[in-house]
N, C-alpha and C positions, 0 to 999 in steps of 0.2 A: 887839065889838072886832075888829080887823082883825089876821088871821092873821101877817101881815109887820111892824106896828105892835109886836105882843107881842115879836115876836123882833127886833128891833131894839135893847133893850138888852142891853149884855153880859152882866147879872146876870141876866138873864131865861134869857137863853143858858145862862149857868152851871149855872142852877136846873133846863134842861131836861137838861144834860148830866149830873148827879148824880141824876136822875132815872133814866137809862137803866142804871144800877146795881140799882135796888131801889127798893121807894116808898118814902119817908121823910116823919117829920112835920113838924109848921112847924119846930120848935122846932129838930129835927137838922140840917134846911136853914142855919135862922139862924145855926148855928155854924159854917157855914164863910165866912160873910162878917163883911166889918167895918162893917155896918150894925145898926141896932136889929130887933129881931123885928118890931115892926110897918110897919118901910119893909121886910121879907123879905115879911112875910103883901098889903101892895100888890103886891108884883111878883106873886106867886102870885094873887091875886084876879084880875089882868090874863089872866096863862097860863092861868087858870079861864072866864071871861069869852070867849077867844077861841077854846074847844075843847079846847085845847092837852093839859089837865090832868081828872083827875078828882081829887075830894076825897071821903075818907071818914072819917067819925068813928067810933072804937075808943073805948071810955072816953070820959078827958078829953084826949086828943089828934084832933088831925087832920090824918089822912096825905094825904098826894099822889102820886097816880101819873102815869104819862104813857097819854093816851089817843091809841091808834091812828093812829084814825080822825080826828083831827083834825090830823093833816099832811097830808093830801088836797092841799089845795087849794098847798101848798109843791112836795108834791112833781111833781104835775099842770104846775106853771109850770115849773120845773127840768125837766121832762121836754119842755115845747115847746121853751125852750131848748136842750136839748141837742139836740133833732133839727133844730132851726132852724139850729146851728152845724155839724152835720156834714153839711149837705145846702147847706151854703154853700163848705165845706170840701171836698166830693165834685164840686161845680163848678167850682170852682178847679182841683183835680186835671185832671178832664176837660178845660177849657183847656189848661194846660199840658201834659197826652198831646197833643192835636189839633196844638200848636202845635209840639210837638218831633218829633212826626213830618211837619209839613209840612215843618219845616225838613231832617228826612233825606231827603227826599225829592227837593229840592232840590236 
């Protein structure tokens, strides 16, 4: 599964974002949305699937954490982008220095 694909739904989103609190299990998860536990445990098998999550079974639950390591490749793109945008933004600048001092010069 594709790292961008998982995070595309908002539920998916949600379920990463109640994650960054603490792990929780399916069942704690399912309680905060208004879906059935088993379309909760699909989203989670996706965010499983594409790194996103670990899964650990305690008893008869099982918990989900957020793993690290598998924002890599999110934050890796977000990080071309931002220097792709500020080295766009830093030549723009430089134009308009170049340009506003030929014009005082004038």
């Amino acid at each position: 599964m594709d790292t961008f694909q998982a995070i595309a739904d908002p539920s998916r989103r949600e379920i990463l974002m109640l994650l960054t609190k603490d792990k929780l299990s399916i069942n704690s998860l399912a309680g905060n949305f208004d879906m059935s536990r088993p379309a909760v445990s699909k989203h989670v098998k996706v965010l499983y699937e594409a790194g996103l999550i670990h899964i650990k079974d305690q008893g008869r639950e099982r918990y989900c954490e957020l793993k690290p390591d598998g924002f890599d490749d999110i934050k890796n793109w977000l990080i071309f982008f931002d220097q792709f945008w500020k080295e766009k933004l830093q030549n723009l600048e430089n134009l308009l220095n170049q340009r506003s001092n030929n014009y005082e010069s004038n």
